[in-house]
TITI-618453 format. One record per residue (C-alpha): residue in one letter; x, y, z. Coordinates in Angstrom, 3 decimals, decimal comma. Last residue first. Layout:
% TITI-618453
r|c1|c2|c3
A|X|Y|Z
...
//
This chain:
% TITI-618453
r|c1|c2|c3
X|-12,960|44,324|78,689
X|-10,405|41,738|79,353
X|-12,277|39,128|76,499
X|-11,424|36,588|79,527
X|-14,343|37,805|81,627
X|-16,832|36,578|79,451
X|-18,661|39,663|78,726
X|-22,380|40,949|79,617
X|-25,068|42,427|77,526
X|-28,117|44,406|80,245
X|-31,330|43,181|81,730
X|-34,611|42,333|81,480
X|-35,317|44,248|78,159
X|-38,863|44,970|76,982
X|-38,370|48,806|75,530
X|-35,067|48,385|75,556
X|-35,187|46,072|72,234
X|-33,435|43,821|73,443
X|-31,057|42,367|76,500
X|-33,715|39,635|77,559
X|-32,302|37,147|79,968
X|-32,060|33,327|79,002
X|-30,912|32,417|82,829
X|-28,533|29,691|83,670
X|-26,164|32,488|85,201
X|-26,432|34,874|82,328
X|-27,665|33,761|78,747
X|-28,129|36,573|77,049
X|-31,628|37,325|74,610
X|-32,688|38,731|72,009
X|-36,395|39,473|71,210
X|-38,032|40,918|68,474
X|-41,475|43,168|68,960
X|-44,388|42,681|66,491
X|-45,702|46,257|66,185
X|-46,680|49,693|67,842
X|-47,708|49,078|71,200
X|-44,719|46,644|71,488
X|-42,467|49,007|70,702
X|-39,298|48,051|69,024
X|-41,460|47,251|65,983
X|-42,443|45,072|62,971
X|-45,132|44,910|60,764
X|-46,452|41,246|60,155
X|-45,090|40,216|56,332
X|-48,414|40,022|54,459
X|-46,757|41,569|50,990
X|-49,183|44,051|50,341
X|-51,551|44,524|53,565
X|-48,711|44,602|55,522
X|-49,701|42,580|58,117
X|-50,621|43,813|61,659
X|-50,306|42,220|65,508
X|-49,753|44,593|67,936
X|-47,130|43,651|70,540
X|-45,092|39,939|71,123
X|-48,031|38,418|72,780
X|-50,848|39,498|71,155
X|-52,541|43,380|70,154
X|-54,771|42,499|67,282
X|-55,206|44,202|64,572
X|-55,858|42,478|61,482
X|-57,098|44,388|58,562
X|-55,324|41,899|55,575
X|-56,226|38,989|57,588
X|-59,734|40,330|57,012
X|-59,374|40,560|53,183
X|-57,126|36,952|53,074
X|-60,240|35,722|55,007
X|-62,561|36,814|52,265
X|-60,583|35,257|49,690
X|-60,129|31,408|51,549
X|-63,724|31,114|52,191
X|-64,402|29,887|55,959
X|-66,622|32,623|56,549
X|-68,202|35,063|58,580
X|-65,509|36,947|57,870
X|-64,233|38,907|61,201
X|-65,150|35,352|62,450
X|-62,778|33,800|60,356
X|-60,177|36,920|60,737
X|-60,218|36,559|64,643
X|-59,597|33,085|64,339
X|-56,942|33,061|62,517
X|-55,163|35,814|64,142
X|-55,760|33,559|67,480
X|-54,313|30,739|65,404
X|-51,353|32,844|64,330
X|-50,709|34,015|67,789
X|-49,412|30,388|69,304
X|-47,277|29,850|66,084
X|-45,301|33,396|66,695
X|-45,129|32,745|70,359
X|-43,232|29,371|69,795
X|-41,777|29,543|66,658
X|-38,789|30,848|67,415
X|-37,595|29,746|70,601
X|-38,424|27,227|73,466
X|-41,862|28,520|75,440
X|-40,674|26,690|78,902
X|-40,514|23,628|79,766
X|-43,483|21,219|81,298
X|-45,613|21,035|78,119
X|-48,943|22,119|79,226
X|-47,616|24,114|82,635
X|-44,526|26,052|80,679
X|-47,354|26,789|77,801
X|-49,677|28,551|80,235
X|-46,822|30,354|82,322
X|-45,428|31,877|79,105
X|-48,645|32,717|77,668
X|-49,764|34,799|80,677
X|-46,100|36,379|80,691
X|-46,444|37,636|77,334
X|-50,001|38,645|76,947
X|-49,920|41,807|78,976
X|-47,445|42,962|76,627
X|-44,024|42,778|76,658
X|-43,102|42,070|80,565
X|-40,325|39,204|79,568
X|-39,425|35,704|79,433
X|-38,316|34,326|76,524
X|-40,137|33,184|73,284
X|-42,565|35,461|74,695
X|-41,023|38,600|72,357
X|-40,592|37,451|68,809
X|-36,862|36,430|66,720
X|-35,193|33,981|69,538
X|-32,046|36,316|68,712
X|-28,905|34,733|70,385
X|-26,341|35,676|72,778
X|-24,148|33,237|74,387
X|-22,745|34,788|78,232
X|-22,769|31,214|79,637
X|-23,386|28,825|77,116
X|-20,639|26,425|78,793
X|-22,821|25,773|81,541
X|-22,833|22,157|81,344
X|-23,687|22,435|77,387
X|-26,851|20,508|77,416
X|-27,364|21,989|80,940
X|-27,648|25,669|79,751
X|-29,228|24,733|76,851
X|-32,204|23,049|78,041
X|-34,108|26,269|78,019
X|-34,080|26,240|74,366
X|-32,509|29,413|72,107
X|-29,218|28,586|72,487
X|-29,284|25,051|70,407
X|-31,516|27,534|67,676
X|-28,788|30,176|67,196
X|-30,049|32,521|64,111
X|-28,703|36,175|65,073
X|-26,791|34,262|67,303
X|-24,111|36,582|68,766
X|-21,140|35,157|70,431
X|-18,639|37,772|72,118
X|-14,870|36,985|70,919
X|-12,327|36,358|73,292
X|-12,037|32,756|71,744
X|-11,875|30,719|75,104
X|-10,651|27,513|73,701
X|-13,303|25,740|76,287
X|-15,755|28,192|75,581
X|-15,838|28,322|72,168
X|-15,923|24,609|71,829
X|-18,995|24,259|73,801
X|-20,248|26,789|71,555
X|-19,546|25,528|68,414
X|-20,869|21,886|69,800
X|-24,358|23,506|70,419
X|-24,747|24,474|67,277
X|-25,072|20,944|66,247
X|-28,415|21,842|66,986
X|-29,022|22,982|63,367
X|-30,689|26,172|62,770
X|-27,177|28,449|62,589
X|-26,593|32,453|61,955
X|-23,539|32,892|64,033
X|-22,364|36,358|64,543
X|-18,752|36,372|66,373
X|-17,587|39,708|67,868
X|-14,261|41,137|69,005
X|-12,034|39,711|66,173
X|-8,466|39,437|67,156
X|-7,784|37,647|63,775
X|-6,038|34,796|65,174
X|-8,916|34,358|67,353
X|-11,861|34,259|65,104
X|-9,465|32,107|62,468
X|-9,472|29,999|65,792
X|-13,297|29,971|65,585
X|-13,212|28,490|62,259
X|-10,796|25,949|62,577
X|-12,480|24,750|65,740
X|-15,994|24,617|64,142
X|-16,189|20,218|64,614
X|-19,772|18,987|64,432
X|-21,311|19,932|60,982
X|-24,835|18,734|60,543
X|-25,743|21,139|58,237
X|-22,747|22,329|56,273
X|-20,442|25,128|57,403
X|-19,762|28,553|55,488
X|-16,929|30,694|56,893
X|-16,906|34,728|56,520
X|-13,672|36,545|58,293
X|-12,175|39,505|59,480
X|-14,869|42,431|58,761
X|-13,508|45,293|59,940
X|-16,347|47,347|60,836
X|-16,569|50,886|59,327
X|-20,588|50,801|58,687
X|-20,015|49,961|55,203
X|-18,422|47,075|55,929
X|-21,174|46,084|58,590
X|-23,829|46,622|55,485
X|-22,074|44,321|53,569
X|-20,996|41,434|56,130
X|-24,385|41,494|57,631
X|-25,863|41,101|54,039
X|-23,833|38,414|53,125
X|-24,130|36,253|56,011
X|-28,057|37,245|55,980
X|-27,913|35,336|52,624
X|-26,427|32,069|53,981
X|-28,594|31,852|56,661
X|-31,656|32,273|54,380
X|-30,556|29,549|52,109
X|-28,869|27,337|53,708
X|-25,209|26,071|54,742
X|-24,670|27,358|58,137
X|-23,290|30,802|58,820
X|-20,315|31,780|60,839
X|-19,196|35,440|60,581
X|-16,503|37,270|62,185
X|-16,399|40,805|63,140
X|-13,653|43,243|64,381
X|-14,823|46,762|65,795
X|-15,004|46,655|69,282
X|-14,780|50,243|71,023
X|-16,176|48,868|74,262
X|-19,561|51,080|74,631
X|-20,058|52,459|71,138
X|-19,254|49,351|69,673
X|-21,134|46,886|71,947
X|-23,874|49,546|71,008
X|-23,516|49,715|67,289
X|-23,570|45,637|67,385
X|-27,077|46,024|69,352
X|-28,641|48,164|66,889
X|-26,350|45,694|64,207
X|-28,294|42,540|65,316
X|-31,799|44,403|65,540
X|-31,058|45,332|61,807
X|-30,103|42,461|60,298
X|-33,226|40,720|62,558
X|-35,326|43,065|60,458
X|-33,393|42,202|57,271
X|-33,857|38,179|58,032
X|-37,104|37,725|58,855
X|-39,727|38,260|62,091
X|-42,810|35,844|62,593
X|-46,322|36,690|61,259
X|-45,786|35,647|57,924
X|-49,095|35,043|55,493
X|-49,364|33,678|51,613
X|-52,807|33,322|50,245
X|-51,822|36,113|48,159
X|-49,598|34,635|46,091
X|-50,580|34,498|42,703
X|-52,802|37,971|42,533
X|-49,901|39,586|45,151
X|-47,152|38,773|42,527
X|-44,547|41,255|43,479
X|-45,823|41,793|47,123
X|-46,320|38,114|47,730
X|-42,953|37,223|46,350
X|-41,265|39,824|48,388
X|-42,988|38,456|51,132
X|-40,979|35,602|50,824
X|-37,840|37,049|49,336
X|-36,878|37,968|52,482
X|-35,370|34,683|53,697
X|-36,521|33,303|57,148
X|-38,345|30,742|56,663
X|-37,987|29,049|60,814
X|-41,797|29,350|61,929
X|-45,041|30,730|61,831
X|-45,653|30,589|58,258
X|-49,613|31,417|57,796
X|-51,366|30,194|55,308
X|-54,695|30,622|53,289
X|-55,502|27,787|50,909
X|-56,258|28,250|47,559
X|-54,893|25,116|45,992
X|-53,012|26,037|43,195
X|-51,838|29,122|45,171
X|-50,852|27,568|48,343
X|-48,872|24,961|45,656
X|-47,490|27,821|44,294
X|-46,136|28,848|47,560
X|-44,364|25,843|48,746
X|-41,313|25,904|46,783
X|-40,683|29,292|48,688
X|-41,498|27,415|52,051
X|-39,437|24,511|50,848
X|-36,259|26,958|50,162
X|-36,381|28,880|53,580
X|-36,920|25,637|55,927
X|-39,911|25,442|57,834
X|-42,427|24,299|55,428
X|-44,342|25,844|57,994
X|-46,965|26,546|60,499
X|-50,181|27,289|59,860
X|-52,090|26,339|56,909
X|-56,141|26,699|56,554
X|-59,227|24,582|55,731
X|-56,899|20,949|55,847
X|-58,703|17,923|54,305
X|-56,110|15,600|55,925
X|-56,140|13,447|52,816
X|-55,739|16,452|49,895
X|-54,545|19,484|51,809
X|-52,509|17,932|54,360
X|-51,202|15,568|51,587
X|-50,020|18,091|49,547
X|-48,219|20,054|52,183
X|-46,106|17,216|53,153
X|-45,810|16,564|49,145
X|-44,083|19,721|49,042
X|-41,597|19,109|52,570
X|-40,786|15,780|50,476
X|-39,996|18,102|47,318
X|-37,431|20,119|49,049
X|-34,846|17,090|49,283
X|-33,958|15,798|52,496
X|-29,951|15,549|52,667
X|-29,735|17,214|55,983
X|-32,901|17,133|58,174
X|-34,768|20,794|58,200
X|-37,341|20,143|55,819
X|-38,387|16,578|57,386
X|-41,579|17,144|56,425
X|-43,732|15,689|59,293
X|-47,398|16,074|59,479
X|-49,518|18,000|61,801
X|-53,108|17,932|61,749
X|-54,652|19,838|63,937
X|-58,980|20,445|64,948
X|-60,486|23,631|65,792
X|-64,056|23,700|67,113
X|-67,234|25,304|65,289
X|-69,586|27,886|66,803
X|-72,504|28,545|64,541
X|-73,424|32,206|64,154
X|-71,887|33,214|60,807
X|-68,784|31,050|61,992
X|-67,915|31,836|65,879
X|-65,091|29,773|66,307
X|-64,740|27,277|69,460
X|-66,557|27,601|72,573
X|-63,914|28,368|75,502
X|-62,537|25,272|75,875
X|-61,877|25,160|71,807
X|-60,028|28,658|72,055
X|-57,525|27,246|74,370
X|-57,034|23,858|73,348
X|-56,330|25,232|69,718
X|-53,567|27,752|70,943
X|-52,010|25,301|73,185
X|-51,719|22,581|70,319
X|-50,614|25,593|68,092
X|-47,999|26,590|70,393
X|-47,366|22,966|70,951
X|-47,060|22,554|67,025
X|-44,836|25,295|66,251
X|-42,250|23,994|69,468
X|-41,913|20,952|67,570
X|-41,043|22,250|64,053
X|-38,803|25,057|64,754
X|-36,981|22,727|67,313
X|-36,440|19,758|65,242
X|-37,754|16,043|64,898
X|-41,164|17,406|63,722
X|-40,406|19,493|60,505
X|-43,833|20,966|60,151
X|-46,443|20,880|57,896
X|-49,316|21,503|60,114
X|-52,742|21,757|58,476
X|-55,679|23,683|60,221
X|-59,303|22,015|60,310
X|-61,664|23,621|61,060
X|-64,253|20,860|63,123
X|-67,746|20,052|61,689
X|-70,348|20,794|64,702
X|-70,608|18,611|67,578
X|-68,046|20,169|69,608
X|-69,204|23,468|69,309
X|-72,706|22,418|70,859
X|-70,882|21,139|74,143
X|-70,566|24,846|74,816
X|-71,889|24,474|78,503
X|-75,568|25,260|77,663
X|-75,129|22,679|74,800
X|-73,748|20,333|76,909
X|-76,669|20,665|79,537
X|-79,225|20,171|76,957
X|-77,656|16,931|75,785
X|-76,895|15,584|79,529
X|-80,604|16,308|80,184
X|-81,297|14,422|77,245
X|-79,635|11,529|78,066
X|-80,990|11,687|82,034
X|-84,471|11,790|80,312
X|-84,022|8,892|78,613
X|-82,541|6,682|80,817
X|-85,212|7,596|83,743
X|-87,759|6,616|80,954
X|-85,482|3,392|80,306
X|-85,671|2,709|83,875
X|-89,464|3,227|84,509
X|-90,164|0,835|81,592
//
């Protein structure tokens, strides 16, 4: 009798002492947020570990304060294979589908990560009414176009990573530099085979045009392409100064191996260059990334001193995956569930319209600067000031290093060239 007292009152000691502790989070009905991300690629994996982190995080420290009850975050991630060559857009669809019907998801984050599913995606969102937030890869403009065109259909629709024109125009701050410094003024363009790379092709080799660059070349590759030599020696034969690559795929990694052992004297410059983004790149290519640039689209993606944030991130999410953040996707995933989060509470309330209205006030300052949407379309607001806005990121890979080169305001260093361009 004595021992099942004792039992007793050690149970219930336990019980008060986990809900002293927080333990009282825990037992109430978790949020769910839905993953659809594609798994087997960077965009997709490094989403889910910033979300993973993110989640872990906020869930140690109590959970989310709903009307007064503190509930716990809970991920579901499935695959959708967006970014695999030859998958068709409505497997990504049902991806999302599923999440929202069997996995019960409250909230999005995340992707379709590939520029046409995402679009596809949006009714869906709609249909549904479930708040998202794309975090990763999507690219292409007309996303938050849509929303700002069609705000009562799409409203549920969030970005809080960089796109295409505002990585345009970080690319050509930096190309106007280069020229400006070294008097280059031949470009060539390689762009893979998708949507959003495809269109930033264009634009880049409109507005360069009419900038006075020459523009020497344009050449289209399909995902999963593994030879570029034909292409790079058009590069070469047409003494073209600077190469801008807008590529997902890792295959990338083979047009860069390849550009260094032709030596094209031609400067590489990912606007999109996912291989060069990782931290494994270096040794994937045995050092033949040296001097690659590449835009990993948000500050914390790579080290730097952006905000307060950045480097506290960066050490947290090195020590819970053992590499370093990896590229886009990374920060930009991590901050959306702290947005979330902050807009729930903001709320009081898990309802999908009166979270769009506090997602719609955010302002937060995060990893990669203050975090604010345009309240019409819901892109976040850029900046080259992190005080100011959602700060890019591009980076140089110097002596095994990723090294941040822009915006000023957070760079780490300065652009170098392969000593065979002779500059």
């Amino acid at each position: 009798m004595k021992t099942t007292r004792g039992k007793l009152m050690m149970i219930l000691m336990i019980a008060v002492l986990m809900g002293l502790s927080g333990g009282s989070a825990l037992a109430e009905k978790p949020i769910v947020i839905g993953c659809p991300l594609s798994t087997a690629f960077l965009y997709g994996w490094d989403a889910e570990r910033g979300v993973t982190l993110a989640i872990e995080e906020i869930n140690a420290q109590g959970g989310v304060n709903v009307a007064g009850k503190k509930r716990p975050f809970k991920i579901e991630t499935i695959d959708t294979r967006d970014l695999e060559p030859g998958v068709p857009v409505s497997e990504a669809l049902l991806a999302v589908e599923k999440l929202i019907l069997d996995k019960k998801a409250d909230f999005l984050i995340g992707g379709p990560v590939r520029s046409e599913a995402a679009l596809a995606a949006m009714p869906l969102l709609n249909k549904y009414k479930k708040v998202s937030i794309l975090t990763t890869g999507a690219l292409t403009p007309k996303y938050h176009a849509m929303v700002a065109e069609n705000y009562d259909k799409f409203k549920y629709c969030f970005r809080i990573h960089g796109e295409a024109k505002n990585l345009v125009g970080e690319i050509f701050a930096n190309f106007g530099e280069l020229k400006a410094k070294y008097g280059f003024n031949n470009l060539f363009i390689i762009a893979q085979d998708v949507s959003h790379a495809r269109g930033a092709a264009e634009i880049i080799k409109k507005v360069a045009t009419g900038k006075g660059w020459n523009v020497t070349g344009l050449e289209i590759y399909p995902t999963g392409a593994t030879d570029f030599s034909m292409g790079l020696l058009k590069a070469k034969n047409t003494n073209s100064e600077i190469i801008n690559i807008w590529m997902d795929m890792p295959e990338s990694a083979i047009l860069l191996k390849q550009w260094y052992d032709m030596k094209i004297p031609a400067l590489p410059f990912g606007s999109t260059l996912a291989a060069a983004e990782q931290p494994g790149f270096w040794d994937a290519t045995n050092g033949k990334g040296e001097y690659t640039l590449c835009n990993v689209v948000n500050a914390g993606n790579a080290p730097s001193n952006a905000t307060p944030w950045t480097m506290k991130f960066y050490d947290a999410y090195t020590k819970r995956w053992g590499v370093e953040p990896e590229g886009l996707g990374t920060s930009s995933s991590y901050m959306a569930v702290y947005v979330l989060k902050d807009a729930i509470e903001r709320a009081g309330s898990l309802k999908p319209d009166k979270v769009v209205t506090e997602l719609e006030k955010t302002d937060l300052m995060g990893v990669y600067g203050r975090l604010r949407f345009d309240p019409k379309s819901h892109q976040v607001i850029p900046s080259t000031d992190p005080k100011e806005g959602a700060v890019g990121s591009i980076l140089q890979w110097q002596k095994g290093k990723r090294v941040v080169v822009y915006p000023k305001s957070i760079a780490m260093g300065e652009i170098e060239l392969p000593p065979w361009m002779g500059k």
